[in-house]
N, C-alpha and C positions, 0 to 999 in steps of 0.2 A: 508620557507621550500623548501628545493632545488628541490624536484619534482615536482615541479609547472613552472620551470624555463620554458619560451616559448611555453607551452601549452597556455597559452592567459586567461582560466578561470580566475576570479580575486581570491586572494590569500587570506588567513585570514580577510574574511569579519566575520565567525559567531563564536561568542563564544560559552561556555557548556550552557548557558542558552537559546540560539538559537535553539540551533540543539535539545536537548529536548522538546520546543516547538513545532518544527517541526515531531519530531518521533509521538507525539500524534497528531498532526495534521493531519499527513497521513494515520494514524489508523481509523481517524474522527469515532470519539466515539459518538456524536449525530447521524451522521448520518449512522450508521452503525445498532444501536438500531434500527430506523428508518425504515432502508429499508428491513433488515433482519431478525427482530425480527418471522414477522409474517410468512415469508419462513421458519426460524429454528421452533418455535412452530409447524408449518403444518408437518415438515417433524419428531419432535422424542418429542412434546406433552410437558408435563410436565418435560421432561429429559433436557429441554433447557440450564438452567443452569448447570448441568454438561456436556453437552460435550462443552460449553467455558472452564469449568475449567481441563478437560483432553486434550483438545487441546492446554492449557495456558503452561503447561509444557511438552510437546517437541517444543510448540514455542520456549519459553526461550532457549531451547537449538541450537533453526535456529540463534536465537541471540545473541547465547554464539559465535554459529560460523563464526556470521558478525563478532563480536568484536574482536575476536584474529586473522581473514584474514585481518582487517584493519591495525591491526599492524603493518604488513607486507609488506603491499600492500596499495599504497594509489590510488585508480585509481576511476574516476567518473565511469566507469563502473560497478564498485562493482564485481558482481557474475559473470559477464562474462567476467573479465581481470580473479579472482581466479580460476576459473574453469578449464578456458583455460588454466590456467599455471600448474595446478595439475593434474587433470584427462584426458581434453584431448579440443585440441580446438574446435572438433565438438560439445563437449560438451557443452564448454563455450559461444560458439555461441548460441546456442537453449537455455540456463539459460538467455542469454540477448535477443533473439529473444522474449521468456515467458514473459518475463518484459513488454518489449515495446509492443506487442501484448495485453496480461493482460490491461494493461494499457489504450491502445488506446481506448479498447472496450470499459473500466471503462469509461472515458469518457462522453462515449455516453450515457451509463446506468446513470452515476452520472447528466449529465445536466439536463435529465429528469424532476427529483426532485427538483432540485434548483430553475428550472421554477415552478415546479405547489404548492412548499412550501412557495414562494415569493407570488403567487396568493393567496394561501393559507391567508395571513395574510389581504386580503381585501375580500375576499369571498372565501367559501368555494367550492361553486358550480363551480366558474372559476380555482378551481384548476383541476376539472377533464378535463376539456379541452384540449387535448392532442396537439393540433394546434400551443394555445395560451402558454400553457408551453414551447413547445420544440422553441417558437421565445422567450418568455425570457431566458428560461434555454442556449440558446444560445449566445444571449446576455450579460450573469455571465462570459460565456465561454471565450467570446471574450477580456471583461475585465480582467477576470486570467492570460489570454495571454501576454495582455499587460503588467502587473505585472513582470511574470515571465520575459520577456524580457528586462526589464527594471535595472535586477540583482538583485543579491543575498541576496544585502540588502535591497530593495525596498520592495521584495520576504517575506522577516523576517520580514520588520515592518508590513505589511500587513497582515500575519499572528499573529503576537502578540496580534494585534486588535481582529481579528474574533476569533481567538481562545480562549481568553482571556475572553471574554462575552460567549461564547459557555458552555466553563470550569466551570464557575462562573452560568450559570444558573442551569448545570446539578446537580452542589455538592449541592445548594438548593432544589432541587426535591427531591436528594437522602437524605436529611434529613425529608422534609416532608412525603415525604414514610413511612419513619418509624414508623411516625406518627398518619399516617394516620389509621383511625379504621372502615369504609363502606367496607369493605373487599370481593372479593367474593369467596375465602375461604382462609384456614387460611396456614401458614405457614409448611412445611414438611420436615426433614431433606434426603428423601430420591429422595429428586430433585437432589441431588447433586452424588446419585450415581447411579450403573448403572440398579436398579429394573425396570425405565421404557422406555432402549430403547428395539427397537423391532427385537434382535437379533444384531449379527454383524454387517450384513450389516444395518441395522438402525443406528448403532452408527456409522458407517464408511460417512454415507451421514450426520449426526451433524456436524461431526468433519470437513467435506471439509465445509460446511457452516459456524461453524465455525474459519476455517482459512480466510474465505475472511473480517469477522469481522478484527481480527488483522490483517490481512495486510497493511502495508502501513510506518510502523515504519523505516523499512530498507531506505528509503528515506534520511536519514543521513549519510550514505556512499554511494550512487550515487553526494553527497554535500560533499566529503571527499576533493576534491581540493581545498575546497573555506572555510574549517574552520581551526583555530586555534587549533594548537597541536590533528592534525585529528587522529592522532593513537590512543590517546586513547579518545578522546573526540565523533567519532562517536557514537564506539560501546559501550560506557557505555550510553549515551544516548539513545538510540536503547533499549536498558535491561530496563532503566525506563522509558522508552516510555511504553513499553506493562505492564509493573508491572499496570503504573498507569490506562492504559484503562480496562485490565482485573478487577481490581474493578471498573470500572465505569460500565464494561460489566454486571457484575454479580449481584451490586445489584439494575440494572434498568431492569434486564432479571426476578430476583425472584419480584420484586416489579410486574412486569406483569403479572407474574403468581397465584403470591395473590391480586393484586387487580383490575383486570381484567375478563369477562367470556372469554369462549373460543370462544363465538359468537362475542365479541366483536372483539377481534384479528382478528378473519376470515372475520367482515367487513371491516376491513379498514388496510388492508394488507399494503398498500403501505405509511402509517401515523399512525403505530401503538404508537409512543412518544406522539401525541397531543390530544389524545383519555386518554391515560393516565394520562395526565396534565389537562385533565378537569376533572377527578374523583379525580385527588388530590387538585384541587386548581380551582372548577368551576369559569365560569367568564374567569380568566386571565390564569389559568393555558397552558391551551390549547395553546393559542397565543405563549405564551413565550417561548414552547418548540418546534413551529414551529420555532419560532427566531431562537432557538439555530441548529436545525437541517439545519437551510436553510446556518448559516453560518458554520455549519460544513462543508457540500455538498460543498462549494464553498470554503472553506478551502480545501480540500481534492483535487478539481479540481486541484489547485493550486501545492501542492505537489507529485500529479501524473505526471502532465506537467514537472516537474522539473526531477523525474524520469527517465520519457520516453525520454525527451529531451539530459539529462544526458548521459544516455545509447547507445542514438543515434551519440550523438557527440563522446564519446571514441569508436563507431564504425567504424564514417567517420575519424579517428585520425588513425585510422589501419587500415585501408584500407579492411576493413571485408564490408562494406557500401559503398556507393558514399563517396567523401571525401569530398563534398562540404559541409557534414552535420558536418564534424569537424572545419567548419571555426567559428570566434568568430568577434564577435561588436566590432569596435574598442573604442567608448566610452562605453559602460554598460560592455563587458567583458562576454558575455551572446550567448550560440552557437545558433545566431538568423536563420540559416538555416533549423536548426531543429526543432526550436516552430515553426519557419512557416509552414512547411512541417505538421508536428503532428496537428497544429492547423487546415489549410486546409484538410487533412484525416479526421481528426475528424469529424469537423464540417457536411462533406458531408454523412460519416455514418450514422450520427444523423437525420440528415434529415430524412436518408433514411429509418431508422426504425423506422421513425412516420408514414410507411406505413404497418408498421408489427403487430398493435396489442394496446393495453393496456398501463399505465404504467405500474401495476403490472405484466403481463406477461413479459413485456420487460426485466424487471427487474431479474424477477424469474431464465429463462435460461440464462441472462449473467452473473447474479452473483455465477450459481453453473460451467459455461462455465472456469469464472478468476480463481475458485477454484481447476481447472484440472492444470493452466497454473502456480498458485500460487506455488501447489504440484511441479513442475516439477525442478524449481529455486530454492527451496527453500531446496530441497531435497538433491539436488545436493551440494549446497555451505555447505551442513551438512557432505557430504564425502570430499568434498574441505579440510577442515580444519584439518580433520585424516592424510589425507596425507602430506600435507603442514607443520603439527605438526609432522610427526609420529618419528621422531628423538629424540624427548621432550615429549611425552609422558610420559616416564617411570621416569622422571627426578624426577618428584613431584605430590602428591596426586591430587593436586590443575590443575596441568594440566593435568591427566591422566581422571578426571570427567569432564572439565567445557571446557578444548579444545578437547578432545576424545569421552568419551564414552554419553556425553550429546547431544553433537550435532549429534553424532550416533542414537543414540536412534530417535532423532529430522529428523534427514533423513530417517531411517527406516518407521517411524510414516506417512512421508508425500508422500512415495513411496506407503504405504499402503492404505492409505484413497484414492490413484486416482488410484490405480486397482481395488480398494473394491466398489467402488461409480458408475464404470462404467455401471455394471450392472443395476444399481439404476434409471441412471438420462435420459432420455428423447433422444428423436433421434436430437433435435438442438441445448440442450446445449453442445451435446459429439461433433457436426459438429463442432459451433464454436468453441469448446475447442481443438480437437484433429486435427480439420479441420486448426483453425490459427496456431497451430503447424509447423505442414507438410507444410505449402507456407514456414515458414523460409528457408527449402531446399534451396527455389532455389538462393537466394543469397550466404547463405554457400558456394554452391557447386560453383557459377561462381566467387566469388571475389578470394575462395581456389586455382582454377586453373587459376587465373590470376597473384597466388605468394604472396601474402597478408603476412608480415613478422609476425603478427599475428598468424601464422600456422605453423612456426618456434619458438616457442615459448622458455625464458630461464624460466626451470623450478622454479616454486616458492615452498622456503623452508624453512621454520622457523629458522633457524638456523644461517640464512644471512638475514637481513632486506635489500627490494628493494630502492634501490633510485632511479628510472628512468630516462633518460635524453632523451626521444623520444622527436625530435622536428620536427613536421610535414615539408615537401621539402615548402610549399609557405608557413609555418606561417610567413617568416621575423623576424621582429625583435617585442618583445611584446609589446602589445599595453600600454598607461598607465594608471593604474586602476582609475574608475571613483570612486570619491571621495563623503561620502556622511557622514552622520551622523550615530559615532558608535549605535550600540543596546546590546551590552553585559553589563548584567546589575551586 
């Protein structure tokens, strides 16, 4: 792929079987059950299961509008090369500032769990330890790190593993669910609509909880340099990435709700999976569905670093960032400035919010914090795609709904839920959320007035597909790609 030329990332390491992997990996569907089930239960009750399934469709349509911007555009920055090249590059910058912000926090919230879910599997008492978790949850971290640095393919095989047993334990629960007859009541069709939230603004705070559930799929176009036949292989990956987590969402969100109390949920906020896997399967249940959550959790580490990393290097690539963050390994082919960086931030956050509280609280305000930052990315790359498209629009049915008026909708949707929610959420989930916003400033504003051609942008427009040919003033000449064992299966 000629847009690859001297960028340095390595070139068609991941086939379609890869990068769907991946899309549900970043969603981490265990662990998102997990950590959020008993935040969405607290906040809209029995409505849990719909507002996954009204949030599922204006996602699809954020993911209509990855897949037709990848077309176009193959950049590991994703949302914040399209942004910047349709609507406006202040914009595109704060869509990729949200990323890696979002991200960085994720992180810290995610290690959390990885630590006390590992302990989790030798005693339950040493899971609440918040000490002793956040040195192993640190520990996973440190390992992800290495992973990711290591490339693109090291990255995939790693992931095929954990996700793989992850995958494979949940579809067995969700059959035994079914199953299962100790109920603590019974089934209702009106979970799914909107009789029990509580008003708009109730259903506007599901839905931001909701979207931090799916979050994560987009992962496959910040990986657009490094797959094969990326144009259309991200974004159709992306599309059954969240197809397949939204049922996995939906029927381990209704199995909670039938066969769980509501006292249960409320004790064990921060482990609501393993609680449920001993009412379906006492004895072993329980254990197994810490497995699967703890290798979500470190799944999930794994392609947020990838992410953030991602995002970070096509910033140092444009000079929007230090540029040191767009240098690449010359054996892995891997932007090692930026896992280091991302990994040292991290790690030092992490720490520091083992002085702040709880896991469950910890968890609580940064995951409805990411949902502010979620909204903002995600929003945007939905008008990204109107414009980028709007010459083809009218061309055909087919893209008048699925590159226009869906991803429209999909941006409308996610503009809404983080004006609607503000009101809702707490004075340090809005800091960190609206608070990491605003520090993006001050970069914007000093690499802008240092010239950054980034801020010169040539418009992007559906009409002409980009082939790019930026090659950074010190890449030299590209390194040669570290060679390893395919995984396209």
């Amino acid at each position: 792929m000629s847009n690859n030329r001297g960028r340095g990332l390595q070139a068609n390491v991941l086939g379609t079987f890869d990068t769907v992997v991946m899309a549900v990996a970043g969603s981490a569907p265990a662990y998102s059950l997990a950590a959020t089930t008993a935040v969405l239960v607290g906040a809209v009750g029995l409505a849990s299961p719909a507002a996954l399934l009204y949030c599922a469709i204006p996602m699809l349509g954020i993911a209509l509008a990855f897949s037709y911007l990848s077309r176009i555009d193959v950049n590991a920055g994703a949302s914040y090369s399209w942004v910047g090249r349709t609507l406006h590059p202040f914009l595109g910058f704060i869509s990729g500032w949200a990323l890696v912000i979002s991200a960085t926090i994720f992180m810290v919230a995610g290690s959390l769990p990885a630590g006390s879910m590992t302990l989790a599997l030798f005693d339950d008492k040493l899971a609440d330890d918040t000490a002793l978790s956040t040195v192993v949850g640190a520990a996973w971290f440190l390992v992800m790190l290495g992973v990711v640095l290591g490339g693109a393919r090291l990255t995939v095989r790693a992931q095929l593993l954990m996700s793989g047993v992850e995958l494979g334990i949940l579809a067995l629960f969700a059959v035994l669910a079914v199953f299962h007859t100790d109920n603590a009541r019974a089934f209702d069709w009106s979970w799914l609509g909107f009789s029990h939230f509580d008003g708009m603004s109730g259903f506007a705070s599901g839905a931001l909880l909701a979207a931090f559930y799916y979050w994560g799929w987009d992962v496959t176009s910040n990986l657009s340099e490094e797959t094969r036949n990326s144009r259309r292989t991200t974004g159709l990956a992306g599309l059954i990435g969240v197809g397949i987590v939204f049922l996995l969402f939906e029927v381990f969100t209704i199995a909670v709700n039938v066969i769980l109390t509501s006292k249960q949920i409320e004790q064990n906020d921060a482990n609501v999976l393993a609680v449920l896997g001993e009412e379906i399967w006492p004895g072993w249940g329980g254990k197994l569905l810490i497995v699967s959550v703890m290798l979500s959790t470190i799944a999930t580490l794994e392609t947020t670093l990838i992410q953030v990393t991602r995002s970070l290097f096509a910033m140092g690539r444009d000079r929007t960032m230090p540029t040191a963050l767009g240098r690449v390994h010359r054996t892995w082919n891997t932007p090692w400035v930026a896992i280091v960086v991302v990994g040292g931030v991290a790690l030092a956050m992490f720490i520091a919010s083992n002085a702040l509280g709880s896991v469950g609280e910890i968890l609580s305000d940064a995951i409805s914090a990411i949902g502010l930052q979620i909204a903002v990315y995600y929003g945007l790359a939905g008008l990204a795609v109107v414009v980028a498209y709007r010459k083809m629009l009218l061309k055909s049915p087919a893209n008048f709904l699925l590159g226009g008026l869906w991803p429209l909708f999909g941006a409308v949707f996610m503009f809404w839920i983080f004006v609607e929610s503000l009101g809702e959420l707490n004075g340090a989930a809005i800091a960190i959320g609206i608070g990491g916003l605003a520090v993006g400033l001050v970069p914007m504003l000093w690499y802008w007035r240092q010239g950054s051609d980034y801020y010169r942008p040539a418009k992007l427009d559906a009409t002409r597909t980009v082939e790019a040919e930026y090659v950074p003033d010190d890449a030299g000449v590209p390194s040669r790609p570290h060679e390893g064992l395919p995984t396209d299966f």
